[in-house]
C-alpha positions in Angstrom: -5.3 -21.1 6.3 -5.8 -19.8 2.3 -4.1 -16.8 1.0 -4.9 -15.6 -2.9 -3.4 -12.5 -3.4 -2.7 -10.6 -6.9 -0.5 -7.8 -8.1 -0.2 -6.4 -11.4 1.2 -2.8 -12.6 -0.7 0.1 -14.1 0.9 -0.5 -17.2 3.7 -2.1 -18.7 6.2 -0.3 -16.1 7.5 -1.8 -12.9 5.0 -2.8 -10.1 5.7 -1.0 -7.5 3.0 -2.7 -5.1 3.8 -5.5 -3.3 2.0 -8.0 -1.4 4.6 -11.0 0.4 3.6 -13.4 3.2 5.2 -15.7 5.6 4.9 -17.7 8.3 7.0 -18.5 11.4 7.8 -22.1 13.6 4.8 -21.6 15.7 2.2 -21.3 13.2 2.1 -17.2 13.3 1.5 -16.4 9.8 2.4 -12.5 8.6 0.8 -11.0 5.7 1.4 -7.6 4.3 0.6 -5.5 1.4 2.7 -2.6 0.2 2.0 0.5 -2.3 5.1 2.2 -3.3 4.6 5.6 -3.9 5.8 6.9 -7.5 8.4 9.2 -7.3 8.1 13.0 -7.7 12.3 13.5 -8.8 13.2 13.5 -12.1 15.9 10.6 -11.5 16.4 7.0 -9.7 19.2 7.0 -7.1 19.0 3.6 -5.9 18.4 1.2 -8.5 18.1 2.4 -12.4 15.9 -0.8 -13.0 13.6 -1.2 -10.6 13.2 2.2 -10.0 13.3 3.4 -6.4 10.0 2.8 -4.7 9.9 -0.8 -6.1 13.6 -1.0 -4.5 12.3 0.3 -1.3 9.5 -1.9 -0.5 11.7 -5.1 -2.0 14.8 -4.4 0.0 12.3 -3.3 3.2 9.7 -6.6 3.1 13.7 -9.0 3.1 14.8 -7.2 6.0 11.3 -7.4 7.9 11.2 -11.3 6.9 15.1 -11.0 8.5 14.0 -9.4 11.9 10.2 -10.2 12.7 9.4 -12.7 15.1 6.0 -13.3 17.4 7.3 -12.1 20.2 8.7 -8.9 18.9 5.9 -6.0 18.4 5.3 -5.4 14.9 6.2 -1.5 15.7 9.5 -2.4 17.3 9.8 -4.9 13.7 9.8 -1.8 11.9 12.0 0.1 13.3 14.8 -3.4 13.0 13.8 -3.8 10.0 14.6 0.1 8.9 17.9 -0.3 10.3 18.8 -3.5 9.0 17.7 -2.1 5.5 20.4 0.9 6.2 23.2 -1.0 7.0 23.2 -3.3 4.4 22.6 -0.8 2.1 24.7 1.7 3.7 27.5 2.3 1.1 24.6 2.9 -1.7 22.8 5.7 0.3 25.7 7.5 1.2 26.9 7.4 -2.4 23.5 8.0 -3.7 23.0 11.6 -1.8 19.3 11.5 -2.2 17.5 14.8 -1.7 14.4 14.5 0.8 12.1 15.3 -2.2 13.2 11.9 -3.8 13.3 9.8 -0.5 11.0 6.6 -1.4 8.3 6.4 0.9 5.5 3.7 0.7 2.3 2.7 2.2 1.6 -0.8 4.1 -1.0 -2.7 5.9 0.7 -5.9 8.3 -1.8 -8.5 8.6 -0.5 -10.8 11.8 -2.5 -13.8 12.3 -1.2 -15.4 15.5 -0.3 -19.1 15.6 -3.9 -19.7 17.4 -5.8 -18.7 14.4 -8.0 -15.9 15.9 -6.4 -13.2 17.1 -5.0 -10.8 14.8 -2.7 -7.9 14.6 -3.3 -5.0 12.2 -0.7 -2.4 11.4 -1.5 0.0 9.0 0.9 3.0 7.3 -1.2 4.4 4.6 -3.5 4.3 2.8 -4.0 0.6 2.3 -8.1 -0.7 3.1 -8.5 -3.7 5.3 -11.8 -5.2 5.1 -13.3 -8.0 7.1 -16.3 -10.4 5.3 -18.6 -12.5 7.2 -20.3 -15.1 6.9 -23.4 -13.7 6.3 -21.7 -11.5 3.6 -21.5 -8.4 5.8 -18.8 -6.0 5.6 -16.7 -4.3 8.1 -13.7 -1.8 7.6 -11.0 -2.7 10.2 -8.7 0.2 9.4 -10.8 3.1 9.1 -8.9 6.3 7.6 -9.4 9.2 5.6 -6.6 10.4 3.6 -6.9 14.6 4.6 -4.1 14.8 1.4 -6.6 13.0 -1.2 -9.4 15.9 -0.7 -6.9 18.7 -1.5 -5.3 17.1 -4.2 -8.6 16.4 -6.0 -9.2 20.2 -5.9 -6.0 21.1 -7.4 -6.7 18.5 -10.3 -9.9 20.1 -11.0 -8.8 23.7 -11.3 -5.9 22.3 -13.6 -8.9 20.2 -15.8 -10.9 23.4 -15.7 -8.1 25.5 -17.3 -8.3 23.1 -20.2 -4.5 21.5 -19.3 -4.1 17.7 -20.9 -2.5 15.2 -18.3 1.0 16.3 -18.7 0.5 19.8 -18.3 -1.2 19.2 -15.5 1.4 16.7 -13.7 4.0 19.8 -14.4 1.4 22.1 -12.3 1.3 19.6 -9.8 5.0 18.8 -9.1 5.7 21.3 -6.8 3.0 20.5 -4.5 3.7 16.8 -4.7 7.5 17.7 -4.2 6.5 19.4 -1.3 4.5 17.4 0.5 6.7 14.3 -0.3 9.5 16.3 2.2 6.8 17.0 4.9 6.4 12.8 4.7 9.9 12.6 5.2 10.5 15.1 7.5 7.6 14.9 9.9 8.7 13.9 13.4 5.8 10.9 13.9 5.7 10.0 10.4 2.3 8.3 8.6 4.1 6.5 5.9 6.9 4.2 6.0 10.2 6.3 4.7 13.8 5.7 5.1 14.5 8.0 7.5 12.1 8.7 9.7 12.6 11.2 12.3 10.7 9.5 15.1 8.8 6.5 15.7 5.6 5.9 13.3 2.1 7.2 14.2 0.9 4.0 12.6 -2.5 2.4 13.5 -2.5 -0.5 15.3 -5.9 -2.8 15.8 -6.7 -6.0 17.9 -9.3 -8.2 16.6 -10.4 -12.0 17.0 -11.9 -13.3 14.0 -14.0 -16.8 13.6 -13.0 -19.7 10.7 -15.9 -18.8 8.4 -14.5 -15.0 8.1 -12.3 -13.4 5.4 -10.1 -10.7 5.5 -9.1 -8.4 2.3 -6.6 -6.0 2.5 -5.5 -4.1 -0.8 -3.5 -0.9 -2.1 -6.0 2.0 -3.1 -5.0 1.4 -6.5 -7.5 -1.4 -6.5 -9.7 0.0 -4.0 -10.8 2.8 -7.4 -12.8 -0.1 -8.1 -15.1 1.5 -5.3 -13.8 5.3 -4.5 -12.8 6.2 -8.2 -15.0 4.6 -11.0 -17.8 3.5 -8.7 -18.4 0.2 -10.4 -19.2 -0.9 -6.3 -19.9 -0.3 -2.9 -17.3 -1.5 -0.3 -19.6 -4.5 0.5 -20.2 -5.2 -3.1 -16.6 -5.0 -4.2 -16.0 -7.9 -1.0 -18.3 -9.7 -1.8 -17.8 -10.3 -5.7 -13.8 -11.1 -4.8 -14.9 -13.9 -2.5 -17.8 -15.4 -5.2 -15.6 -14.7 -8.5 -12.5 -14.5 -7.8 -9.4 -12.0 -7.2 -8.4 -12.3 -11.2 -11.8 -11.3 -12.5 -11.9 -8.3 -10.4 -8.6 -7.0 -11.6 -9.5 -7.8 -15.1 -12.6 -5.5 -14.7 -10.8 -2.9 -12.8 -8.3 -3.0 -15.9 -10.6 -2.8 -18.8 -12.6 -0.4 -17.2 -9.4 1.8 -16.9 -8.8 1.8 -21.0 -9.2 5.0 -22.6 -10.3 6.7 -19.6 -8.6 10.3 -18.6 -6.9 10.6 -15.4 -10.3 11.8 -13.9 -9.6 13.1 -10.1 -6.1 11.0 -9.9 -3.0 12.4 -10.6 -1.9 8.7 -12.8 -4.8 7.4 -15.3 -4.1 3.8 -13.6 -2.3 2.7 -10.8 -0.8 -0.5 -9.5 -2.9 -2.5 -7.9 -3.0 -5.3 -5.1 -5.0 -7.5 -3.3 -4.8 -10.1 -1.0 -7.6 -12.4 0.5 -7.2 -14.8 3.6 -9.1 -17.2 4.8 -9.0 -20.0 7.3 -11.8 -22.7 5.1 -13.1 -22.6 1.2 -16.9 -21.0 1.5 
């Protein structure tokens, strides 16, 4: 089984995507992807460095590695995983006194690939794609989801472009909004993003699916997904198809170059972080 995966930052600041994979004694092989979400506080709480979200999804993807085995659900993982996370860290958060605004939350997509090679376990925070390729080159989505956030958030940005308001103005018009709806993240009772302290269990999506040898499987943050909802350069099917004939490296070096000099258009950030990973069970 092949895994090419890539990662690389908007800019020169911290990546704060992630993408880690491993695989247990029976053969059960876990792949996830995670997209940090940037912070809306004016401050980092729990690590200066890194910055928080990169901190979150690093200290979160050790203590997952720590907890998850095949016979534990990938749900029930999670929820280990948060609490392992909150006891070895538990002298930092209670120094830190974090307000819920500044809580890093992230997006993730868990690939499990059980030890007999075909049936597979998506779980999905986010708004990470998961994509299937055939054989025969066609596409399926495996993780459908529209983002209800994205569509009201694109309106915003276009009433602040309208009024003539460069990219910092506008991110100041923003913050509010983005402040707010990072506590309703936190806060909600079934949340839809991986945070620190959730207040219930996760209303993550969770798909079966059996999958044959000559198959891939491409699961990516949406900041390399603008490829095909931002800048349009391809269609889902397109985009799949040209990472599996030239390559993860040449995509990302498009997406990149393609990204220089342009405005923010309907994003909030003028690039993003991007990640991909591919797998595969035979070279096509």
């Amino acid at each position: 089984m092949l895994i090419d995966s890539l990662s690389t930052a908007a800019s020169t600041n911290i990546n704060e995507d992630l993408v880690t994979s491993f695989t247990h004694p029976d053969g059960t092989l876990e792949l996830l992807v995670f997209d940090g979400a940037s912070s809306v506080s004016d401050r980092n709480y729990l690590d200066t460095g890194l910055g928080d979200p990169a901190w979150f999804v690093l200290q979160f993807s050790a203590a997952l590695k720590q907890v998850a085995t095949p016979l534990l659900s990938q749900a029930d993982s999670m929820q280990l995983a948060l609490q392992a996370l909150r006891e070895q860290h538990n002298s930092l958060l209670q120094v830190a006194a974090i307000p819920c605004h500044a809580w890093p939350i992230a997006a993730l997509t868990w690939l499990r690939v059980h030890a007999n090679g075909e049936d597979v376990s998506i779980y999905a925070l986010g708004d990470c794609k998961s994509f299937l390729l055939d054989a025969h080159a066609k596409v399926s989505d495996l993780d459908p989801y529209d983002n209800p956030q994205e569509g009201i958030l694109k309106s915003a940005i276009e009433a602040l472009q309208q009024e003539g308001l460069d990219e910092q103005a506008r991110w100041a018009r923003l913050l509010p909004m983005l402040r707010e709806r990072r506590v309703s993240q936190n806060m909600h009772p079934q949340p839809s993003i991986l945070c620190l302290y959730p207040q219930g269990r996760f209303a993550a999506r969770e798909h079966h699916i059996k999958l044959k040898q000559s198959d891939r499987v491409l699961i990516m943050t949406d900041g390399f997904y603008r490829l095909v909802d931002s800048y349009h350069l391809y269609d889902t099917a397109g985009l799949m198809q040209a990472c599996a004939r030239r390559g993860l490296p040449a995509l990302m070096q498009e997406l990149r170059e393609h990204e220089v000099g342009k405005s923010g258009g309907m994003a909030v950030k003028k690039a993003d972080d991007a990640t991909v990973a591919m797998l595969s069970w035979q070279e096509w």
